[in-house]
MDAnalysis code that builds the backbone (N, CA, C; Angstrom):
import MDAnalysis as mda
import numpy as np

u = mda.Universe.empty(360, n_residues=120, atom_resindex=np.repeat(np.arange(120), 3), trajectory=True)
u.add_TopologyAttr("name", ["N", "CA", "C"] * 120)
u.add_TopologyAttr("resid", np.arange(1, 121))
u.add_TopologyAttr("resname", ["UNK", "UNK", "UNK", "UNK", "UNK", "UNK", "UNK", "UNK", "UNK", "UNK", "UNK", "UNK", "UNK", "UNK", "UNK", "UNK", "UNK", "UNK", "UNK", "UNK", "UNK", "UNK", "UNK", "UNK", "UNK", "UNK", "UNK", "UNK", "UNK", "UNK", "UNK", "UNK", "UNK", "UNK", "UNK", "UNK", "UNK", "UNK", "UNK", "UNK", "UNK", "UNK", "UNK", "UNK", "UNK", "UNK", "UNK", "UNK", "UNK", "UNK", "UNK", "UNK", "UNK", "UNK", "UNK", "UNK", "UNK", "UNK", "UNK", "UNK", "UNK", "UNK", "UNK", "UNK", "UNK", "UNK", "UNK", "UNK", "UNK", "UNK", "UNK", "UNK", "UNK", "UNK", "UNK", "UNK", "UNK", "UNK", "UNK", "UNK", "UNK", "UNK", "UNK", "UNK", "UNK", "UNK", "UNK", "UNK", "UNK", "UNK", "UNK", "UNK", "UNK", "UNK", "UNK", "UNK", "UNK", "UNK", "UNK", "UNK", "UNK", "UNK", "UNK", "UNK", "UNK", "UNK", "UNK", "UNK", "UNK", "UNK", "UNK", "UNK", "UNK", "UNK", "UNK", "UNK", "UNK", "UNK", "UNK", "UNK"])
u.atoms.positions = np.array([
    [0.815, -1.199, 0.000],
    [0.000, 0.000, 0.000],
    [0.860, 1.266, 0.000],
    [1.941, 1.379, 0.277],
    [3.115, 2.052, 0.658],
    [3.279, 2.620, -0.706],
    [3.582, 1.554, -1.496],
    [3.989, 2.105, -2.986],
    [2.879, 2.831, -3.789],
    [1.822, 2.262, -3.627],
    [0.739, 3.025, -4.032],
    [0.036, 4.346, -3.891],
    [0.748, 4.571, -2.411],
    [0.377, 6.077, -1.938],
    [1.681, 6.765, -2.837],
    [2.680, 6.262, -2.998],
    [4.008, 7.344, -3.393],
    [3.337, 7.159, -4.947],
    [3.008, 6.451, -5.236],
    [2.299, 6.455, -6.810],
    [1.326, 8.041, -7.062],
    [0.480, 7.734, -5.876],
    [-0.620, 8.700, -6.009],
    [-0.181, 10.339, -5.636],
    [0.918, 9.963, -4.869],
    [1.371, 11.487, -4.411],
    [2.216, 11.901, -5.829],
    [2.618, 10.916, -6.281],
    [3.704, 11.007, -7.627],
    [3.008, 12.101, -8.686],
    [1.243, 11.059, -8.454],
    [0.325, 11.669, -10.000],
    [-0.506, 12.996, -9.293],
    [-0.484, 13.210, -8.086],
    [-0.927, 14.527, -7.707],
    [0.013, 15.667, -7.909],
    [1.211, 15.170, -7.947],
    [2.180, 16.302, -8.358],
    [1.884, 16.579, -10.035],
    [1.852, 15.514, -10.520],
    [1.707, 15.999, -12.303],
    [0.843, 16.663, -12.863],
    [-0.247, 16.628, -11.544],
    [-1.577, 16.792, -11.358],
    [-1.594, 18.491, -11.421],
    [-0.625, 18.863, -10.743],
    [-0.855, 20.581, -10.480],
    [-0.436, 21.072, -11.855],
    [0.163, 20.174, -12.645],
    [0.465, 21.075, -14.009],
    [-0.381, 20.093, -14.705],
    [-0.809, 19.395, -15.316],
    [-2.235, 18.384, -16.151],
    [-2.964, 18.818, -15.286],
    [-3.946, 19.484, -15.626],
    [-5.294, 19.682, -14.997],
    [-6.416, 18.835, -15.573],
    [-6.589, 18.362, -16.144],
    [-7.221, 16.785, -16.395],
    [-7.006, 15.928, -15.350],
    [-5.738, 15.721, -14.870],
    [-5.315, 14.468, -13.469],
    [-5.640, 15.625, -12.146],
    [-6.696, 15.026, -11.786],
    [-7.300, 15.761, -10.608],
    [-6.045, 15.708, -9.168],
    [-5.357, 16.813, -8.516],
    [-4.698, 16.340, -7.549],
    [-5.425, 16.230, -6.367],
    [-6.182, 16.530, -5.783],
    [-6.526, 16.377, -4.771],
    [-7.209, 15.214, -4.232],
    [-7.918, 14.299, -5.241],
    [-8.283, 13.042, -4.708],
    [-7.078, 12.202, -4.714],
    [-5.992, 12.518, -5.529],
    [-4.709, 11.721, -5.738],
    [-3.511, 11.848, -4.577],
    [-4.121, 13.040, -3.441],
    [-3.589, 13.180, -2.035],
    [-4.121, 12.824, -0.930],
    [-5.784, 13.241, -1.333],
    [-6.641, 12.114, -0.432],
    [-6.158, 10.379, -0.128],
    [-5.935, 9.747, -0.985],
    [-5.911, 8.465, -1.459],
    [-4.848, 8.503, -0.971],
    [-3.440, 8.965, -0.957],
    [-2.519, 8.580, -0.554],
    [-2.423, 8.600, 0.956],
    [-3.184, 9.770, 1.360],
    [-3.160, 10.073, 2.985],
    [-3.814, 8.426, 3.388],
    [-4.887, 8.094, 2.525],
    [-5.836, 7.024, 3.372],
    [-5.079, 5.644, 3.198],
    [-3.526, 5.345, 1.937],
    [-2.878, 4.672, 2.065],
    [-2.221, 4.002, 3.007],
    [-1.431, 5.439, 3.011],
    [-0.042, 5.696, 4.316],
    [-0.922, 6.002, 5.493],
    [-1.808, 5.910, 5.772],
    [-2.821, 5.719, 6.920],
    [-2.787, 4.382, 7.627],
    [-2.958, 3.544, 6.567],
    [-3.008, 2.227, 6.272],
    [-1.893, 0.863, 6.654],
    [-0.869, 2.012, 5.960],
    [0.833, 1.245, 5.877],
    [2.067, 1.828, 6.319],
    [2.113, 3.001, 6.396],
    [2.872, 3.806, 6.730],
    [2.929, 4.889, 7.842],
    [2.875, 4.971, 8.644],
    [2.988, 6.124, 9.581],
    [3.995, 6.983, 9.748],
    [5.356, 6.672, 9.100],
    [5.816, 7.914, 8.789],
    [5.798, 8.549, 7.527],
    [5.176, 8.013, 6.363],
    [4.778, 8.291, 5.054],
    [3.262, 9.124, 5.678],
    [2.771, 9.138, 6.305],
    [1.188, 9.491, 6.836],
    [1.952, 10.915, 7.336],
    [2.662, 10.460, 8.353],
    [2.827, 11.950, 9.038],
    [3.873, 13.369, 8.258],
    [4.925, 12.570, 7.024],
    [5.285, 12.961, 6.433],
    [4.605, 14.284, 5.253],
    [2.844, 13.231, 5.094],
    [2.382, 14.400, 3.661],
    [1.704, 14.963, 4.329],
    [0.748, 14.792, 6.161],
    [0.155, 15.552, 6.607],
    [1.002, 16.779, 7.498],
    [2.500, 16.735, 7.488],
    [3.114, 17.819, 7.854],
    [4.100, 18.306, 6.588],
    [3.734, 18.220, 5.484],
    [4.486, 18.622, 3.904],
    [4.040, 20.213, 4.103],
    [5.187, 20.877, 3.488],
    [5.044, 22.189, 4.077],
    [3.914, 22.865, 2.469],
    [4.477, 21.770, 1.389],
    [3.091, 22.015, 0.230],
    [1.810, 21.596, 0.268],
    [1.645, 20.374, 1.012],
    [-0.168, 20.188, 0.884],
    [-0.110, 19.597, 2.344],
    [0.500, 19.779, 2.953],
    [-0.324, 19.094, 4.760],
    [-1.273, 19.672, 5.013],
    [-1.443, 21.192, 4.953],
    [-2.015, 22.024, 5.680],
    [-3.579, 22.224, 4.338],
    [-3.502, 21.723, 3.501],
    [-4.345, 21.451, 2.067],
    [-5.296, 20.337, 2.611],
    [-4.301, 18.954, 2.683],
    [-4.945, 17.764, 2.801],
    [-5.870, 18.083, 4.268],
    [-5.416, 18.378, 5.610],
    [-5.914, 18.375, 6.761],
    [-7.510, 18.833, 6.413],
    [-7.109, 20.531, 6.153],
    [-8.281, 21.227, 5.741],
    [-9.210, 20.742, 5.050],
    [-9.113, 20.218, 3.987],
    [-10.128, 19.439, 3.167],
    [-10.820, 18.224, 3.730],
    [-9.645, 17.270, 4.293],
    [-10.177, 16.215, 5.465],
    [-11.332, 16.837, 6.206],
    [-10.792, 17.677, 7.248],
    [-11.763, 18.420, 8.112],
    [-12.729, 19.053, 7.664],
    [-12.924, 18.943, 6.207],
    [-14.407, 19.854, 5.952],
    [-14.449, 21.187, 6.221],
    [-12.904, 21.704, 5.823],
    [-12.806, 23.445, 6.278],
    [-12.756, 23.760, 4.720],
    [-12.343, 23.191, 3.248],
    [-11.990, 23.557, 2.599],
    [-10.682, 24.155, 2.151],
    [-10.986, 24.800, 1.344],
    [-9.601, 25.525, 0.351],
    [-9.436, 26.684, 0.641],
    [-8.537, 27.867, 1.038],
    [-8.487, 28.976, 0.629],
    [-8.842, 29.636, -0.315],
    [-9.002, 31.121, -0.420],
    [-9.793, 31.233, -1.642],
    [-8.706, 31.986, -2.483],
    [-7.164, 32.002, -1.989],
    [-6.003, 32.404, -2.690],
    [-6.005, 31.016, -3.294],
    [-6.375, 29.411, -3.389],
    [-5.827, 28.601, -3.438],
    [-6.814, 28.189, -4.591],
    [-8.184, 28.547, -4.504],
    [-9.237, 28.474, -5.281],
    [-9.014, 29.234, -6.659],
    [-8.720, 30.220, -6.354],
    [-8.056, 31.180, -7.591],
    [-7.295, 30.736, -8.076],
    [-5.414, 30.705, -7.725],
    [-4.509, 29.850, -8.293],
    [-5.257, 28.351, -9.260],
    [-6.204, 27.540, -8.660],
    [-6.618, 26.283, -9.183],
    [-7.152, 26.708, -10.207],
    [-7.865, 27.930, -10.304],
    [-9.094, 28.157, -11.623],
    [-8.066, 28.461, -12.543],
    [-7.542, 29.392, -12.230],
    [-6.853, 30.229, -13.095],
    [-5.710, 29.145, -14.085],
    [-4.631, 28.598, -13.037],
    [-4.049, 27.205, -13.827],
    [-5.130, 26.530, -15.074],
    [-5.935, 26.238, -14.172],
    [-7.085, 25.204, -14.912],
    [-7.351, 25.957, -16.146],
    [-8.079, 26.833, -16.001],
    [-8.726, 27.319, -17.369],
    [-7.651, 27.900, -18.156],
    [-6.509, 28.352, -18.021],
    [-5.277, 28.567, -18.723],
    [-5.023, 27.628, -19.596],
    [-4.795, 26.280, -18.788],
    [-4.111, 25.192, -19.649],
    [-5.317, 24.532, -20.411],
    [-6.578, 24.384, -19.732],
    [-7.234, 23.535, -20.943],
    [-7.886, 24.399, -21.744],
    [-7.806, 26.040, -21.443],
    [-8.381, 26.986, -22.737],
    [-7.712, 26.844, -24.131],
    [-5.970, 26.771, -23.061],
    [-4.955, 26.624, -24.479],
    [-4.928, 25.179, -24.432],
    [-5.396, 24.614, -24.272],
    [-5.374, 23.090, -25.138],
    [-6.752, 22.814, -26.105],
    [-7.490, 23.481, -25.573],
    [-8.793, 23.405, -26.285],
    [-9.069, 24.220, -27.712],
    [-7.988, 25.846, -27.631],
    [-7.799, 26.564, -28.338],
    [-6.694, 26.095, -29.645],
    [-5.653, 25.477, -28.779],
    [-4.371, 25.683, -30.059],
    [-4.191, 24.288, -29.893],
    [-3.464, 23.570, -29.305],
    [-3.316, 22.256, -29.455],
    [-4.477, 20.818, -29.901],
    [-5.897, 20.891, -29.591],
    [-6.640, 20.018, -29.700],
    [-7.712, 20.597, -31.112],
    [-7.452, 19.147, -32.252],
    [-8.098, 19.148, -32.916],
    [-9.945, 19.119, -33.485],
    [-9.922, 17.710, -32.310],
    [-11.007, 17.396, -32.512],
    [-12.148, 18.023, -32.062],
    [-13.444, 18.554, -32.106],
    [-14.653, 19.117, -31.243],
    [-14.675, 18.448, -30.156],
    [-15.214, 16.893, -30.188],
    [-15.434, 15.801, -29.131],
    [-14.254, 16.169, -27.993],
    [-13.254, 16.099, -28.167],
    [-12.397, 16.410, -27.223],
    [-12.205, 17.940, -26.330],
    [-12.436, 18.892, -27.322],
    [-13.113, 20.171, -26.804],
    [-13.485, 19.971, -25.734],
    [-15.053, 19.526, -26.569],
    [-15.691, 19.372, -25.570],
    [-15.555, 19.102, -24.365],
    [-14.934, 17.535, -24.121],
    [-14.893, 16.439, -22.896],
    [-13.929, 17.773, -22.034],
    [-12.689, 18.496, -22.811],
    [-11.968, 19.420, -21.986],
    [-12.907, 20.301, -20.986],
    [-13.683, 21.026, -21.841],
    [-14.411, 22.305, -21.065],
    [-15.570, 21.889, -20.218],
    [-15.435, 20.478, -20.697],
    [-16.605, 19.814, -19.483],
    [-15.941, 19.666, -18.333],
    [-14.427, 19.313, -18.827],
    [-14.011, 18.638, -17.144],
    [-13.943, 20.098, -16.523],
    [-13.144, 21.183, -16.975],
    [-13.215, 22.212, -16.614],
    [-14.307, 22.562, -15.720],
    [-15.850, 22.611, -16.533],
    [-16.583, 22.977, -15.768],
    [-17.134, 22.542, -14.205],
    [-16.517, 20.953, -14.512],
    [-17.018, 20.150, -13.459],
    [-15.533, 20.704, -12.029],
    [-14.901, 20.098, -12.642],
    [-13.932, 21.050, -11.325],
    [-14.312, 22.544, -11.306],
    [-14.563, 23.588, -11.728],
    [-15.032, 24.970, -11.310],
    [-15.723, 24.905, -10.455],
    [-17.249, 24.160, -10.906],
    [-18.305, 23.974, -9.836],
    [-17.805, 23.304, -8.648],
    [-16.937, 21.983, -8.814],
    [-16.860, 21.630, -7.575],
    [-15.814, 22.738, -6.541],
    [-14.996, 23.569, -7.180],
    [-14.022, 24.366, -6.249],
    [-15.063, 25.522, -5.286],
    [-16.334, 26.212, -6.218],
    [-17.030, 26.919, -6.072],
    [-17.699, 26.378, -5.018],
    [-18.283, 25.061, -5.315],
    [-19.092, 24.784, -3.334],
    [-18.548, 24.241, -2.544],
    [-16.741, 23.884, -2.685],
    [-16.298, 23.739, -1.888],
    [-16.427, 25.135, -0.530],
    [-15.946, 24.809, 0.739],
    [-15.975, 25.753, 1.224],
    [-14.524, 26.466, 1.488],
    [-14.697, 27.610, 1.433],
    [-13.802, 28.464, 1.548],
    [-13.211, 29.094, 2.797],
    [-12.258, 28.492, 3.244],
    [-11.333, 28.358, 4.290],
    [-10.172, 29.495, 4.638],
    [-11.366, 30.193, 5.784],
    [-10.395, 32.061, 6.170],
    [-9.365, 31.304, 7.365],
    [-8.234, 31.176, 7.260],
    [-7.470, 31.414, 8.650],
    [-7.814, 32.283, 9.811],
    [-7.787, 32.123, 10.969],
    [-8.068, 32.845, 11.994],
    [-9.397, 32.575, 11.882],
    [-10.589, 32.632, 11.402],
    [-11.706, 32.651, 11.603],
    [-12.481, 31.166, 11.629],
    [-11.484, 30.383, 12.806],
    [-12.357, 29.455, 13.366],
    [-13.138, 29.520, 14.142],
    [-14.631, 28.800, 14.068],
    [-15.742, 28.939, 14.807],
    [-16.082, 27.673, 15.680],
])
């Protein structure tokens, strides 16, 4: 299970530049790995000074920042505008692009949006 979480943390990293490979279920999954098999692989990505404080929050149902929400859109619709625009031929594929797009937008949008200091 060990290898499988470093797999998934592997494709969440490729993930922040392919916005098609969703990262955040691909950090979920690894946390619930190294949960599993690892405890210093566990305590390792939940104190990573890049997504510990990501993964926790989301765990806990606090959400994303909304500096973090921005950065995600903005990446996102950058890369699959220009893939949809200049690199991709086909319509069908267009398409499936600006769908996934849309579907991660919406989901970042009801995620909840996570102020520091303003725990209740």
């Amino acid at each position: 299970m060990t290898a499988l979480g470093v797999l998934c943390v592997v494709l969440a990293l490729i993930g922040i530049f392919v916005p098609v490979l969703p990262t955040t279920p691909f950090l979920l999954l690894a946390a619930g790995l190294f949960a599993r098999s690892s405890q210093r692989f566990y305590d390792w990505l939940l104190n990573n000074r890049l997504f510990g404080t990501y993964i926790r929050n989301y765990r806990e149902g606090k959400g994303a920042t909304l500096r973090h929400k921005i950065a995600a859109l903005v990446l996102l619709w950058g890369t699959i505008g220009a893939s949809a625009v200049w690199w991709v031929e086909a319509w069908w594929v267009r398409l499936l692009l600006l769908g996934i797009a849309f579907a991660v937008t919406l989901h970042l949008v009801k995620m909840p949006t996570y102020r520091p200091g303003k725990e209740g």
